[in-house]
N, C-alpha and C positions, 0 to 999 in steps of 0.2 A: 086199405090193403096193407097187408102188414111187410116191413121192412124185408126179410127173408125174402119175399117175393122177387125184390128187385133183381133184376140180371145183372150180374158180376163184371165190372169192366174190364175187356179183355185189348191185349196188347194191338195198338195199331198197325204192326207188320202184317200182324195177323192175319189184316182183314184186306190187305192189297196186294201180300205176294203174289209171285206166280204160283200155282199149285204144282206137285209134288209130280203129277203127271195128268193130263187132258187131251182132249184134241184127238180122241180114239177114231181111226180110220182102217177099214178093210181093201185088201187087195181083191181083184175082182175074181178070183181063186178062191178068197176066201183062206187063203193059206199060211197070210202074212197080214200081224198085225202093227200099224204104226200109233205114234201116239208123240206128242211131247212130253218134255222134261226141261228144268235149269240144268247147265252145263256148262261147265270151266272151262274157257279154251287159252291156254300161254297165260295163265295166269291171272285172267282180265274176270270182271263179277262175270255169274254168271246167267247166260240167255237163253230163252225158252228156244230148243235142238231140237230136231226131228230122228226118234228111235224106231226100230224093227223091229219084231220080235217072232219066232215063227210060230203057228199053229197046228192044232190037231183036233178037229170041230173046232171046239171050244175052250180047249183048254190049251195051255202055252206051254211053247218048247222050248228048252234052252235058256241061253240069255239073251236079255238084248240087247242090240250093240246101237251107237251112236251112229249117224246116217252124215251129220251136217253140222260142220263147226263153226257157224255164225258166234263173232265176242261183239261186236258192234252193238246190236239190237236184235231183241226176241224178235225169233219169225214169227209172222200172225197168225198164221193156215198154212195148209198143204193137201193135197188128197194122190193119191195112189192115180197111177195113169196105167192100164192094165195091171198085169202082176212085177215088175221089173223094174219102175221108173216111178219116180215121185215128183211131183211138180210140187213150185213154192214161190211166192214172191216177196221180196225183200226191196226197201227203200235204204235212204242213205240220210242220216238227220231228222228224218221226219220228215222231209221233202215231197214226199208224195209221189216223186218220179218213180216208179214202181217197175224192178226188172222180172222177168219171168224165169228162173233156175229149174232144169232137171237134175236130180240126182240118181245113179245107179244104185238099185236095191242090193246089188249083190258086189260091185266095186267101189261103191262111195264118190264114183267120177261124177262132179258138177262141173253141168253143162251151161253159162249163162245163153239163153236164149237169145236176149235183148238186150248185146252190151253197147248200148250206147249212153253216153252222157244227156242229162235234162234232158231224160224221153219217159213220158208214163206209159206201159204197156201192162194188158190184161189180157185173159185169157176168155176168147170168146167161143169157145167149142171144146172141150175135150179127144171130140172124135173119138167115141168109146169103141167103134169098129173099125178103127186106123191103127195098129198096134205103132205106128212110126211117127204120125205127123199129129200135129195139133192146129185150132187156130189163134193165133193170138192179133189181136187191136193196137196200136199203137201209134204215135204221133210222129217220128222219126222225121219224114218227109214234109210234115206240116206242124209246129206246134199247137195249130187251132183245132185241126180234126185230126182223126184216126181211121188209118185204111187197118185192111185186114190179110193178115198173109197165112200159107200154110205153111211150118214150120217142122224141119226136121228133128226130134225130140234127141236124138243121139250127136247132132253134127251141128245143131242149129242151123244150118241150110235153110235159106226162108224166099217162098215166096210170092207176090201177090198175087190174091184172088179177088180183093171187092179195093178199088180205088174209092175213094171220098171226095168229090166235086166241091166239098166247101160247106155244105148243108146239111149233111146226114150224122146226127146225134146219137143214133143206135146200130144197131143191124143184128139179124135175127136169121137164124141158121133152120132145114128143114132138119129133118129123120138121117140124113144121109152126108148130114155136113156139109151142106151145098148151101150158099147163100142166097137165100130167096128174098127175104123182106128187109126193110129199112126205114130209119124214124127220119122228117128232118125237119127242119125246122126255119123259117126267114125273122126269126125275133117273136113273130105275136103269132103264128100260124102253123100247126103242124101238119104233115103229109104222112101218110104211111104209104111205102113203095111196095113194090111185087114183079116179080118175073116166074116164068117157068121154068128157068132155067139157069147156069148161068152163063150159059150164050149170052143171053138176051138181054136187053137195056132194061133195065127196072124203067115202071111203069106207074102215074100214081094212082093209087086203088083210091083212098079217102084224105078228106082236108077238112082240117075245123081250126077254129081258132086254140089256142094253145091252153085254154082252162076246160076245155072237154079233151078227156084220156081215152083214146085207143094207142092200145101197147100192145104187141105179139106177145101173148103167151108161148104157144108152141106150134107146130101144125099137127095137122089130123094124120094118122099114121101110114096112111095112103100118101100123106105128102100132097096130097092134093088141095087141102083147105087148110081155112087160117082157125084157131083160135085167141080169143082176144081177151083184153081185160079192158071193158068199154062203159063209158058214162054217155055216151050218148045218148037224149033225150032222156036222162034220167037223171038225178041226184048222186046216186049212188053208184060205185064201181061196180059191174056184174060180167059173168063168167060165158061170153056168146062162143058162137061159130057163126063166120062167113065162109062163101064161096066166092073164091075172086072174080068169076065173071059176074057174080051178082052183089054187088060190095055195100052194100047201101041196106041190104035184109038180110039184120042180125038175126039171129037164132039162140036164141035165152036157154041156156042151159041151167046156171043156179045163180041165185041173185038172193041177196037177205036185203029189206026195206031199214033194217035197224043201222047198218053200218056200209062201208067200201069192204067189198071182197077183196084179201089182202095177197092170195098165191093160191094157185092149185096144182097139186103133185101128180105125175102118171107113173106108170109100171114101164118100162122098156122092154120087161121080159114077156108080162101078158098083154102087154100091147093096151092097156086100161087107162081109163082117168081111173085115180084111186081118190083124194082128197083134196076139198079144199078147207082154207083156212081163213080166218073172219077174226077181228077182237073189238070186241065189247070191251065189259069190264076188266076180261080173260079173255085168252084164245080160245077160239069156240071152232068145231070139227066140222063139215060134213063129209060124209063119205060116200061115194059113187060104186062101191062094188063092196062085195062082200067079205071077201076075202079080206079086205083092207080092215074093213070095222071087227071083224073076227080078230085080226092082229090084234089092234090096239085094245080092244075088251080083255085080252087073254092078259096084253101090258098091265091094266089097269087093275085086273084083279090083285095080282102078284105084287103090284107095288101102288097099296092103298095110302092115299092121303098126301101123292105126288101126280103132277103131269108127267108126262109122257111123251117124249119127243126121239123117233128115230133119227140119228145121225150119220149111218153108213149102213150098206150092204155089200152083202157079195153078190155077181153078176146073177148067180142063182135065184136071186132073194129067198135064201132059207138062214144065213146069218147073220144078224144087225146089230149095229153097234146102239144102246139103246139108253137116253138120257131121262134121269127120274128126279127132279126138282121139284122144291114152289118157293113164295116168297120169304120162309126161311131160310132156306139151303141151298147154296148152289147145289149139293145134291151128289148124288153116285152115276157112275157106268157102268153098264153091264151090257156083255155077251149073250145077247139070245138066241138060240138055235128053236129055229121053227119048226123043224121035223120032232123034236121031243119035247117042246111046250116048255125050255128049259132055261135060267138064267145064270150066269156066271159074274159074280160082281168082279171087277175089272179097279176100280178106284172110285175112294171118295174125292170130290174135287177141293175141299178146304174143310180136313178133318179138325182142322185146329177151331173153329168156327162151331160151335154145338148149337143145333138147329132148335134146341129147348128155350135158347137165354137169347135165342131172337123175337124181333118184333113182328106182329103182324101188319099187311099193307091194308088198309083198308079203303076200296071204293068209293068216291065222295062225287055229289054233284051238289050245284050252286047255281042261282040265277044271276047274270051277268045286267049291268046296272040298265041296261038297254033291251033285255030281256032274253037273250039265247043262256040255253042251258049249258052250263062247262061242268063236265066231266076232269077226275084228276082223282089222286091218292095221297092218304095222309097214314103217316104211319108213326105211332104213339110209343115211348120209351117203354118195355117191359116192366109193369109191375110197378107203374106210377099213377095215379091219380090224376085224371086224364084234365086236370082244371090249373088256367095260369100260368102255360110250361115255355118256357122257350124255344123258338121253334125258327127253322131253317125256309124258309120259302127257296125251291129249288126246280129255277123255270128248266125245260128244257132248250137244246139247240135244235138247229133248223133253218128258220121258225119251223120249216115244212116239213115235220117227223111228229113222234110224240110218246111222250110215257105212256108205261104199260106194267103191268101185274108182274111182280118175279124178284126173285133175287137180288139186291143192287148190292154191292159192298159197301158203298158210299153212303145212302139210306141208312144200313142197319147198323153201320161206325157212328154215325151223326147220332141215333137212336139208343146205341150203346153209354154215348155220353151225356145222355139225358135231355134230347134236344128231340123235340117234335118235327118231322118232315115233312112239307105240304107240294107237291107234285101237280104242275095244273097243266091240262091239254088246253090250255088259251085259242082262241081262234086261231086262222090258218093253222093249228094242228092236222096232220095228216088221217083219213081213214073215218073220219065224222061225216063224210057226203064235199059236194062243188059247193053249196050255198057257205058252208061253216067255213072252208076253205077259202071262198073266195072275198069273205069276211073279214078277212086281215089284211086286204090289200091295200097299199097305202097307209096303213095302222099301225106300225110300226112305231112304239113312245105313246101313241096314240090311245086306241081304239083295245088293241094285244097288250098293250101295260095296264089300261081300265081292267080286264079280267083277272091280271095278276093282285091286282091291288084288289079287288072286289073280292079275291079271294083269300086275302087277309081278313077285310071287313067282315066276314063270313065267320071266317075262324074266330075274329077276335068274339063277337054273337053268341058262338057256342061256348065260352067262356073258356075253351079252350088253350088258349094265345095268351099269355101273358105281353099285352101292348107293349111297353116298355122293353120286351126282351126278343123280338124278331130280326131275325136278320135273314138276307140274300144271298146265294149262292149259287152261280149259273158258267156253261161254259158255250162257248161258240156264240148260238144268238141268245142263250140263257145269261153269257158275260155282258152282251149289249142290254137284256132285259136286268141284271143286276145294278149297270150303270144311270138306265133311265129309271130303274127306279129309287136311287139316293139323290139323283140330278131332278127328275119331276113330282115327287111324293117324298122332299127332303128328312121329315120328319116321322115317315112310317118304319123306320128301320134301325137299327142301333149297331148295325155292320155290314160289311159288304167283301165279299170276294167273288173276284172278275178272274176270269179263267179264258184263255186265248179268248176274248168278246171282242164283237165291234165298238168303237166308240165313236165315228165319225162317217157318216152313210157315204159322202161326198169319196173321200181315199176310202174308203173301204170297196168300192164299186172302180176305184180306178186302178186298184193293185191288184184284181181277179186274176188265179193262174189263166193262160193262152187259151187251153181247154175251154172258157166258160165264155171264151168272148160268143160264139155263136148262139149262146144264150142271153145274152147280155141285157139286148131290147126286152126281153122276157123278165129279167129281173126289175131290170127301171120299171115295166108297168108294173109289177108286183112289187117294188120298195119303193118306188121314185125315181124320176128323172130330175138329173142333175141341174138340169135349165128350167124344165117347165114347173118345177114341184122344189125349184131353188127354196124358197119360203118354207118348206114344210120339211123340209131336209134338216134345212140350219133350225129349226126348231125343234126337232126334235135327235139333233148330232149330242149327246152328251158332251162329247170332248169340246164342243162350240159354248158349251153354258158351265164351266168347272166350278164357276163362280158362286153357284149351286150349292153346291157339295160340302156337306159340313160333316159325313157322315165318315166312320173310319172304313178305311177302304185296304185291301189285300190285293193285289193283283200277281197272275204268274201267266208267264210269256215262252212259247217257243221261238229261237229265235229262225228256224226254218220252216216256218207255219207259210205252206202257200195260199191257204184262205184268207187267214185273218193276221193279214201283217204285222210285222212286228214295232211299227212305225204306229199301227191303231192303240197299242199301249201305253210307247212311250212318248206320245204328245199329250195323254192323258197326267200321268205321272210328271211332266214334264211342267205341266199349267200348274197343275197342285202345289208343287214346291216351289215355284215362282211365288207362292201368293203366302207360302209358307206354311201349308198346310200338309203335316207329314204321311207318307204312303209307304205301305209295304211293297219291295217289288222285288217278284222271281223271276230271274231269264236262264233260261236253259240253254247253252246254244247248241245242244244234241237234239233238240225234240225241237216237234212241229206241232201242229194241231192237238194240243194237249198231250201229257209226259208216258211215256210206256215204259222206262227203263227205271227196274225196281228203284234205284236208288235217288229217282230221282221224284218217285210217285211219293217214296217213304220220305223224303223232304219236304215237299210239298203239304201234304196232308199233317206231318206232324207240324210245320208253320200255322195251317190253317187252325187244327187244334187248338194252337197258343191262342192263337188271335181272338176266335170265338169264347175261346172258356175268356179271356180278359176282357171282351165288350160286353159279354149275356150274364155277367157274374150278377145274384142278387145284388 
């Protein structure tokens, strides 16, 4: 391949700012559009604000003005609450405690919903036909659970509608914003509740042990029945309807044998299931009415050789806010007006980014040394000679989620700088079926570090991998997979960066936010119990064996991370240099669970940069 080919290295801000404007949302009028932007406030860098802008179909009126003058930290979301109010949630450090803000569309008055101190609160109903109240969840009363209150959007005036007994991990709203159903759980067993009302005491409809999923989807629009997303007697997650007096005789609406059915969407206006969604390799559609697959065909034409994701409508659904991506590009938004088949580009999301001089993700599978098939993505520097390359193994977090097809900024920076990225759905990855899933359990160092290594051994086969020049890169349970694997397979790696990871199963399990204790029992049988599986903990705790570790190692820490404490890093860091062995170490004390504040992402990454160009050098 000739030199010209290569893609041109482009600058690292580049590829982690915030974008220039995102996050396009419609007013249920369809008359006001919102959207973010960075935004200076008193001086301080500036954080992704929530701006207005007003409409006419499709095309904009005016200017638009600033909504919300967050300097702390970018807001993450927001959506339009009627036409009038904007709802938003914002934390403090990365804490996770999470308050719920209205703001006025037309005064800029913020309303904090939830001002209390160390309270996580989220929003569990909108109430699309309450122009006043909402619902929102929250711990106030309990740090362990979350009742549910209805909330005055204008006065915050709150109050409750579904108390928490201590057990109930979910709770699921009908058509009408009435609390019908609820999840709960005693550690290794879940229940799903039911009332007809909410006079009535919830009642338990079904019970299974807690590795078979029934989860309320939504109800039937009669409000009379449940829809569900259920693996019972089955492998895979599938899309039923029950009737509560008869709970036990699903009714199989759509179900694919290849994978877990991941969501399904309805219409509110035609009262329709419209789609569900599934991934394989990609997201993969079905569609229940016609209407719906007419939309997305009409998507599809107009913007070939992108997917196709709507992000907002108007109460109408005649105009959608409509996002066109693939593994290049984060991609464009656009205005679609459905009555004239017509699209309005709105913004590129990281024009600076030329979707030409990126890399492609490519689909990869491998047999696992004990024989399950792993699934995962490997994506090769532009215009390189795909043999011998230096390459990033980059587990995800979790464990119980998992990579997928698309865009990463991370991937195609790594990729940019001439470093191969290997992406592996390791067992216990989510959305592969209950057996793949429940295949990790206990496996932890184990059984989930064998697939990451076997998918080295893999690469290195295809001659791929240059052996000598791999290294780890992982954050959440990807930092605990990046630390087991310089601590258990010492010499497969030639670098490592640990990013908010566990390194110690024992404290990592005893500094869980309040929230998770009702979970708690649930995680010991899925990672270990601290007494019964003492043995298989301390062998497989990285921080317990540092002694290990010969590999150079990066580490960055928030220091208000309520998952993955900040005490899991610095006993690691702390053993190294005891023994005299030197460690890179970032603490942030503004961030939590990994860094969101530009300036602290663009340190971060340009540290990481040094690091790897100086271990993976020829």
């Amino acid at each position: 391949m000739s030199v010209a080919s290569v893609a041109p290295q482009l600058p690292l801000r580049d590829f982690f700012r915030n974008p220039e404007q995102a996050a396009f949302r419609l007013s249920d009028d369809g008359r006001t559009l919102g959207f973010m932007k960075p935004a200076s406030v008193d001086g301080q860098p500036a954080r992704m604000n929530i701006f207005v802008q007003a409409l006419d179909g499709s095309s904009l009126v005016g200017e638009a003005r600033q909504l919300t003058q967050e300097s702390a930290r970018d807001i993450a979301g927001y959506f339009f609450k009627g036409n009038d109010v904007v709802l938003f949630q914002k934390d403090f450090g990365g804490d996770e405690n999470f308050h719920v803000l209205a703001v006025n569309v037309h005064t800029g008055k913020v309303t904090d919903l939830t001002p209390f101190e160390q309270v996580r609160a989220g929003i569990e109903d909108d109430l699309e036909d309450d122009p006043d109240h909402i619902l929102i969840g929250h711990n106030h009363r309990n740090p362990e659970v979350f009742d549910v209150y209805r909330v005055n959007i204008h006065t915050g005036e709150a109050v409750r509608v579904a108390e928490n007994p201590g057990n109930i991990v979910g709770w699921a709203t009908d058509h009408a914003g009435k609390v019908r159903a609820a999840t709960t759980t005693d550690g290794l067993h879940t229940s799903l509740l039911y009332r007809d009302s909410e006079a009535e005491e919830f009642r338990p409809l079904i019970t299974t042990d807690y590795r078979t999923s029934v989860s309320p989807a939504f109800f039937s629009f009669d409000n009379q029945q449940l829809y569900l997303m259920s693996n019972r007697g089955r492998d895979k997650v599938a899309f039923v309807r029950i009737d509560p007096a008869q709970p036990d005789v699903e009714e199989l609406i759509y179900s694919t044998e290849e994978v877990d059915l991941a969501s399904v969407a309805y219409s509110s206006k035609r009262k329709v299931i419209t789609v569900a969604a599934y991934e394989t390799d990609k997201v993969q559609l079905h569609f229940f009415d016609d209407n719906s697959r007419a939309l997305y065909d009409k998507l599809k034409a107009q913007l070939p050789g992108y997917e196709v994701s709507l992000q907002s409508h108007n109460k109408d659904e005649t105009l959608f806010v409509v996002a066109a991506h693939n593994d290049r590009t984060a991609g464009s938004r656009y205005l679609y007006d459905a009555s004239s088949d017509s699209l309005t580009k709105l913004a590129d999301i990281n024009p600076l980014i030329p979707e030409a001089e990126m890399a492609q993700m490519q689909p990869i599978h491998y047999t696992s040394r004990d024989g399950l098939t792993i699934h995962g993505y490997l994506t090769l520097p532009k215009g390189v000679d795909p043999k011998n390359l230096p390459i990033i193994v980059n587990p995800h977090g979790g464990p119980w989620a998992r990579d997928s097809w698309g865009y990463n900024p991370e991937v195609q920076f790594l990729a940019n700088r001439g470093y191969g990225v290997l992406q592996i759905n390791f067992r216990s990855s989510t959305g592969y079926g209950r057996a793949f899933w429940e295949a990790g359990f206990g496996q932890w160092g184990l059984a989930m570090q064998d697939d990451i290594t076997d998918g080295v051994a893999w690469l290195i086969e295809q001659g791929v991998a240059d052996p000598k020049r791999i290294a780890i890169y992982g954050a959440s349970y990807g930092g605990y997979a990046t630390l087991a694997g310089i601590t258990f397979t010492p010499d497969l790696y030639a670098a490592a960066v640990d990013y908010v990871g566990v390194s110690n199963l024992f404290t990592f399990m005893g500094t869980i936010p309040p929230y998770w204790k009702p979970m708690l029992t649930m995680m010991q049988d899925m990672v270990g119990d601290p007494v019964k599986n003492k043995d298989r903990l301390t062998a497989t705790s990285p921080a317990l064996h540092v002694d290990k570790i010969t590999t150079p190692l990066f580490i960055a820490q928030g220091a208000q991370d309520p998952r993955v404490n900040k005490a899991e890093s610095d006993q690691v860091v702390e053993a190294l240099r005891q023994r005299g062995v030197e460690v890179e170490y970032m603490v942030k004390d503004n961030e939590g669970h990994g860094f969101h504040n530009d300036e602290n992402k663009f340190e971060f990454y340009e540290a990481m940069e040094r690091f790897l160009a100086q271990h993976l050098a020829r």
